[in-house]
N, C-alpha and C positions, 0 to 999 in steps of 0.2 A: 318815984322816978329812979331808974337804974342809973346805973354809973355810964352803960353807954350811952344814955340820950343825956347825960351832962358833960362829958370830957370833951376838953379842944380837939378839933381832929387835926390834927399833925402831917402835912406834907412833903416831900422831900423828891426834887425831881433834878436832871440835867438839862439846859438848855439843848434840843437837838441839832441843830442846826444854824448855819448864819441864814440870814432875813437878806432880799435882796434892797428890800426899804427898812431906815431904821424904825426899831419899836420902841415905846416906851413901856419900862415895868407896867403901868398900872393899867395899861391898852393892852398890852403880851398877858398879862393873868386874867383879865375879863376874857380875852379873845380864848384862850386854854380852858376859864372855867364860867361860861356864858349865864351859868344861872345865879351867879353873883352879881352884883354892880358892879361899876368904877369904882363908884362912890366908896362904897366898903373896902374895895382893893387900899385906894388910897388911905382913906384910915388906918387900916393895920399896917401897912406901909410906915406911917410917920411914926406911927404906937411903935416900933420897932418886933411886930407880927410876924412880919415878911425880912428875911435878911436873906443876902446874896453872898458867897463865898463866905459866908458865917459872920457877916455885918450890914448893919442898920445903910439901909438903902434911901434915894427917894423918888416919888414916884415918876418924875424925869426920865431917871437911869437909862441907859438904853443899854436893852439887852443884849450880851453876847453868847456865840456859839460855846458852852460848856460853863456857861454860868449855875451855878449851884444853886439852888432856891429852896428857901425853907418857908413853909408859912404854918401858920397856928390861927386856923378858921374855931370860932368861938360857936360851939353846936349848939343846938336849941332841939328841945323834943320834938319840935314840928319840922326838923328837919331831917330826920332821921328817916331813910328810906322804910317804911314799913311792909311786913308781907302782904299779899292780898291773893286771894285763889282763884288770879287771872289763866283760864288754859293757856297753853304754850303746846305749841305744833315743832317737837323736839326732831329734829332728824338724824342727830348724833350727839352720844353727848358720852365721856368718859372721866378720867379722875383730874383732868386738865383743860377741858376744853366743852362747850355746848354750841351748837352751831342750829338754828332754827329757822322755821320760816316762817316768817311775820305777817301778821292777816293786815290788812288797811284797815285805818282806821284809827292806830293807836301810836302813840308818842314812845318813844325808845328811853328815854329819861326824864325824870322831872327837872322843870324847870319853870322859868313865872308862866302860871297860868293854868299848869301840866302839874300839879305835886302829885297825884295820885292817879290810877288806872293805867301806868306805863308798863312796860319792859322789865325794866327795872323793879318795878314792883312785883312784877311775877315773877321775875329769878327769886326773888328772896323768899318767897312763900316755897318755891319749887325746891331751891338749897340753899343754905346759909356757908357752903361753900364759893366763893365768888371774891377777885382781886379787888382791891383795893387802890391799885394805880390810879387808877380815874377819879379817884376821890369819892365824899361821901355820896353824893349824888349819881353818882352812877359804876355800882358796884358790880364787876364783869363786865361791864361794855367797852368793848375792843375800837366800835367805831360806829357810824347809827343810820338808819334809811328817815328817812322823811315820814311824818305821819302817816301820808295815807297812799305811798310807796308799800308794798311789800315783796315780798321774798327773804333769799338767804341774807343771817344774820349769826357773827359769829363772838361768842361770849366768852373770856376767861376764867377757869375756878379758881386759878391763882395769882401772885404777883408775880412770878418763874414766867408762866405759860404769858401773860400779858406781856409780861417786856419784852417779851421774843418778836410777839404777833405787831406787835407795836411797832419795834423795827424791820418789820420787815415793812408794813406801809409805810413807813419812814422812807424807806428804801426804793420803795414803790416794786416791791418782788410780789407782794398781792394782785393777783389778776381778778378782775371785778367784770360780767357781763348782766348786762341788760337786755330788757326786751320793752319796747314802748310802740305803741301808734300815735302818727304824727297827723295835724293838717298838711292839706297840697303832695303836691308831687314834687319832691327832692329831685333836683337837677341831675347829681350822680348816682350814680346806685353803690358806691361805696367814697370814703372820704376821711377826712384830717380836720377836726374841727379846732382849730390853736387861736383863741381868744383870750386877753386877760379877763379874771373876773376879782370885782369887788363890789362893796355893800353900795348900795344905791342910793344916789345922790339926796333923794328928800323920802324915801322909805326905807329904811335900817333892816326890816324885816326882810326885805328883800335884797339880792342878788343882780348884776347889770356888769355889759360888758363893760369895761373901763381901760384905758388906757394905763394908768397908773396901779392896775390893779394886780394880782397874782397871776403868773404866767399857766395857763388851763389847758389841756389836749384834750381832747373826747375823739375815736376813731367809730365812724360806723357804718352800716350797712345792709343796705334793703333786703329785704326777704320777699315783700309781696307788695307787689303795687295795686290799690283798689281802686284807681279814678277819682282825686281828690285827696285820698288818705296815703298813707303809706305803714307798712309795719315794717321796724327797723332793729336790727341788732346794736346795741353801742358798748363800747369796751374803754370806761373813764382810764386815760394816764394819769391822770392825778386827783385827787379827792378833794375839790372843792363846795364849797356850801352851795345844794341846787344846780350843778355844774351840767349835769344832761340837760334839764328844765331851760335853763338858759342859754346853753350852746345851743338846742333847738329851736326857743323861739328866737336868736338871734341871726338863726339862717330863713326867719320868719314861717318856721314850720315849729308850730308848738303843739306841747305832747295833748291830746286830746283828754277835754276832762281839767286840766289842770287852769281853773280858773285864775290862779294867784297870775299867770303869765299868759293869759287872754289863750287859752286854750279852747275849744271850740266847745259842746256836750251835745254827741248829736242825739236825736232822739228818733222814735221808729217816723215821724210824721217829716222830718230830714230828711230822712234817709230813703224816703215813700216807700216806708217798709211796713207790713203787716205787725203787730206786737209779738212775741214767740208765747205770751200766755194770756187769757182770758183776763185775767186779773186787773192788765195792763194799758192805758189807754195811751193813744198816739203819740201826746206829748209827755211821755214818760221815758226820764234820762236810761238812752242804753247802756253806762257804764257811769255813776254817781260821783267819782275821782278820779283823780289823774293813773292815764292808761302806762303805768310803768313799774317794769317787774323787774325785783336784781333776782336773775334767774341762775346765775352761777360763779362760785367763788373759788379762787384755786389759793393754796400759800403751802407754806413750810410747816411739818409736822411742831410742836414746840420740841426743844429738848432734842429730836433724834431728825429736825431735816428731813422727813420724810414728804414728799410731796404727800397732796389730797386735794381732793375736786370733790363738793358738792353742788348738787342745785336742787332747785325747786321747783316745784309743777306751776303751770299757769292758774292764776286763780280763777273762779265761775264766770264773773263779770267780765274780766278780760276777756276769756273763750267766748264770751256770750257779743262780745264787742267784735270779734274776729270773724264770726259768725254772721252777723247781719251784716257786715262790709261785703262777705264772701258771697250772699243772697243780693246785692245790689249788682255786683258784677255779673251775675246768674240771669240775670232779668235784664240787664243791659243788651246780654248777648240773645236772649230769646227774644229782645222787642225789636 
């Protein structure tokens, strides 16, 4: 066993900001580093693991904006992100930065359930170049799409280039666009979606408006209206967990495909559409996950501020979903 799969990994961050609700330490480090417990938090907590302004805390505490935190996570070889020669669909990548676009399908870090076949796993087989901020668990990941989301994704090689990109979504100076198709017809063809959002009352896994929860914005904007569906642009203000998913189906238009939030999956016998290949028979899903693409990413060069804008092409299934909407209106208008 090498010395890196037995050394404590060693932490060291500032609190970013004040909470508009209080946190407590051992809520604020699960909620920062999800693939751990509470349960663990609190132990090294009490073990004196975890100190705050360079002293033994408890897991109470409540954190404050510029709080110091040191912790000393105790590694295990099985936790050690291993390489693996997952492709990666690269669209830039230089001596600071990898910016890609993510196929569906696959989990951006490990976490329970997820240790292997991620994101994550493929940066390190690709470079052993990759920051460290994020911790062991997710080495280069600046920030993450949803499993079976894809598009642009943008990675750090360093701890420099990280804590730049970092504040800047801090900041909220990263501009994020999407592309999704919805159920129904969206009342406006453009709009302000300002919802709280927090974890859901008797499913953790999930996301719900809340009252009591994070103050959320989503801005978006129709492209194309099909009779029933809509394709829409959305541009999140702020980066909460499932935050389109749920701003959508909370205007009771959810993203198509995306079953976790009663999302529709039409298929060609729906849609009284012919199948586009032989192979394929009536009741076979036109598009197998949820219809939402982060189609482009703008921020701050690290280091030199330079502006940059990338995006990413629609993927098959998406086109192929855009497609047989476009053939229902086709045939609407010739019957």
């Amino acid at each position: 066993m090498s010395e890196e799969t037995t050394r404590a990994e060693k932490i060291h961050f500032a609190v970013p900001r004040r909470y508009p609700e209080p946190k407590r330490l051992d809520r604020y480090l699960c909620g920062r580093y999800p693939q751990h417990s509470r349960a663990l938090f609190q132990k090294l907590i009490r073990t004196g693991a975890v100190l705050v302004n360079g002293r033994s805390s408890k897991p109470a505490y409540i954190v404050q904006e510029g709080d110091l935190i040191d912790i000393e996570l105790p590694a295990a070889e099985a936790d050690v992100i291993q390489p693996e020669p997952i492709p990666l669909d690269v669209l830039f990548e230089d001596e600071n930065i990898i910016v890609l676009n993510k196929p569906a399908g696959i989990v951006v870090h490990p976490a329970r359930g997820h240790m292997t076949g991620t994101i994550a796993n493929a940066l390190r087989w690709h470079t052993r170049e990759l920051s460290t901020v994020g911790g062991l668990y997710k080495p280069g990941i600046v920030h993450r799409l949803d499993k079976d989301t894809t598009g642009v994704l943008l990675a750090a090689k360093n701890d420099a280039a990280h804590r730049h990109l970092g504040r800047q979504f801090e900041k909220r100076r990263v501009e994020k666009e999407y592309l999704a198709v919805v159920r129904g017809d969206l009342e406006f063809d453009s709009d302000v979606i300002d919802r709280p959002l927090g974890r859901h009352a008797h499913d953790r896994t999930r996301m719900a408006v809340r009252q009591d929860g994070r103050q959320s914005e989503s801005f978006y904007e129709v492209i194309e209206r099909f009779g029933g569906y809509c394709y829409v642009r959305i541009a999140p203000k702020t980066g909460r967990t499932h935050q389109i998913r749920v701003h959508l189906t909370s205007l009771g238009h959810p993203v198509v495909g995306d079953r976790e939030y009663r999302g529709p999956v039409p298929t060609w016998r729906s849609l009284g559409l012919e199948p586009e290949h032989p192979t394929e028979d009536l009741d076979s899903p036109i598009i197998a996950r949820q219809a939402l693409h982060a189609r482009r990413i703008r921020f701050f060069y690290p280091m030199t501020d330079r502006r940059m804008e990338f995006t990413a092409p629609l993927p098959e299934d998406f086109e192929r979903l855009l497609r047989a909407l476009r053939r229902t209106v086709e045939k609407k208008g010739n019957g």
